[in-house]
C-alpha positions in Angstrom: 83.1 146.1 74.6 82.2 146.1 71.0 82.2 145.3 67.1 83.9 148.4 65.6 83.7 146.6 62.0 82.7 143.4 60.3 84.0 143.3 56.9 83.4 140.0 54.6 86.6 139.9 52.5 85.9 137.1 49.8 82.8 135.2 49.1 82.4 132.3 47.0 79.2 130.6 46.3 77.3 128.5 43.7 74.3 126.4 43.0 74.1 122.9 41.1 72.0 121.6 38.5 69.8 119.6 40.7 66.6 120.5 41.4 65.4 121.3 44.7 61.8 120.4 44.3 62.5 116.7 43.2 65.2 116.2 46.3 63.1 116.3 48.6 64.3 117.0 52.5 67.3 119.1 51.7 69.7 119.7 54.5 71.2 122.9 55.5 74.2 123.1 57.5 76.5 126.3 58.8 79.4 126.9 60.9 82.2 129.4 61.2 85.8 129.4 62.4 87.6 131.6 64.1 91.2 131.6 62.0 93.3 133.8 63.7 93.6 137.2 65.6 96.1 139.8 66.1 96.0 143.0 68.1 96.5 146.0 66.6 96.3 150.2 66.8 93.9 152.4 64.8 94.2 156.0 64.9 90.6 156.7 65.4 89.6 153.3 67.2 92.5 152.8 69.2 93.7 149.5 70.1 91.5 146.3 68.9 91.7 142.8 68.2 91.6 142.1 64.4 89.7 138.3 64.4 89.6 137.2 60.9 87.4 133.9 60.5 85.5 131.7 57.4 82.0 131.2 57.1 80.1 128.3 55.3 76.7 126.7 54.2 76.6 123.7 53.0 73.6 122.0 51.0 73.0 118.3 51.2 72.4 116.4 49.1 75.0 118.7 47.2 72.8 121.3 46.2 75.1 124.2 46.6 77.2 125.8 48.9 78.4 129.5 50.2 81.6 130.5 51.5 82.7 133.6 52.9 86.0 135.3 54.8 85.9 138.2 56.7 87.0 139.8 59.6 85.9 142.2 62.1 87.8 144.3 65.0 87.3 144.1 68.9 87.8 147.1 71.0 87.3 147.2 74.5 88.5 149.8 76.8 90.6 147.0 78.9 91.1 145.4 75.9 94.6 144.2 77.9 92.4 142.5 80.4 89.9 140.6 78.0 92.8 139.4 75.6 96.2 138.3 76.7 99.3 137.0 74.4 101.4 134.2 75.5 103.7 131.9 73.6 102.2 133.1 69.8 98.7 132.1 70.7 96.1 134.8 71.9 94.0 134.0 75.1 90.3 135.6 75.0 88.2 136.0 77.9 84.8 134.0 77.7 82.8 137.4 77.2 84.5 139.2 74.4 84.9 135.8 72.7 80.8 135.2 72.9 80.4 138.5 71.4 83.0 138.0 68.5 81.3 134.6 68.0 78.0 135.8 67.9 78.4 138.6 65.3 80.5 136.4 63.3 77.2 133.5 63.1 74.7 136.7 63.4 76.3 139.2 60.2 77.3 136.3 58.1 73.7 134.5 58.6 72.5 137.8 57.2 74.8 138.3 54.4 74.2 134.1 53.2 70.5 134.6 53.4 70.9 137.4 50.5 73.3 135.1 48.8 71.3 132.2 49.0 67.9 134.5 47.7 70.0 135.2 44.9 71.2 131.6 44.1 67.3 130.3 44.4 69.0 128.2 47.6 67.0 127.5 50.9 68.1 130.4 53.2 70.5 129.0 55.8 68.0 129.7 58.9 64.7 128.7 60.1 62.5 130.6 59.9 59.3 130.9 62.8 56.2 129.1 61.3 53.1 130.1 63.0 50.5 127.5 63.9 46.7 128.3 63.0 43.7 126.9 64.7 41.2 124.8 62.2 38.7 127.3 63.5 39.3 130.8 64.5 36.4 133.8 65.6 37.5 137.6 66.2 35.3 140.4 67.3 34.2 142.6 64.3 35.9 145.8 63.7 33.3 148.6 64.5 
């Protein structure tokens, strides 16, 4: 099982006039959806599900927004097993499906946080903050 390729297709984004350091709290929201699949033969992959999906960050209040369509390929070596077709819709196992998800959330996180550098926006994640004690002592380096 495995991502043979994640490519982001279009990508739209923009910023507003307001100013972030008067609003405040400013709310940052992603999601993605899966829009369709379709499998498919490569010569050098083989066979693979093609999963295209949409990506999106949304600012609120309306302080900008990023938008983004890509797709990626699935290959698995029972690929027949983990994806089935029946009556035009594709049935995924629970497996290959987490794995599709989570590179769809994981490379598009990674691709809006540049976007969002670029666009003086709040980067779409949060980042680990590290707690310091009022008073901290550490042996001297000799």
């Amino acid at each position: 099982m495995s991502i043979v390729n994640f490519r982001i297709k279009k990508m739209s984004a923009e910023r507003s006039e307001l100013d972030a350091t008067e609003l405040g709290n400013v709310d940052v929201n992603s999601n993605f959806l899966i829009v369709s699949m379709t499998k498919k033969k490569d010569p050098t992959v083989g066979d693979y599900l093609q999963v295209n999906f949409k990506f999106n960050v949304y600012y609120t209040p309306n302080l900008g927004r990023i938008d983004m369509e890509g797709l990626l390929w699935y290959s698995d070596k029972d690929l027949d097993k983990a994806v089935t077709e029946a009556s035009g819709k594709i049935e995924i196992q629970p497996e290959p499906l987490k794995e599709i998800s989570t590179t769809i959330l994981r490379d598009s996180l990674l691709e809006a946080i540049d976007v969002a550098r670029k666009l003086r926006l709040p980067i779409p994640i949060n980042l680990p903050k590290v707690n310091v004690p009022k008073e901290a002592k550490f042996p001297k380096a000799a």
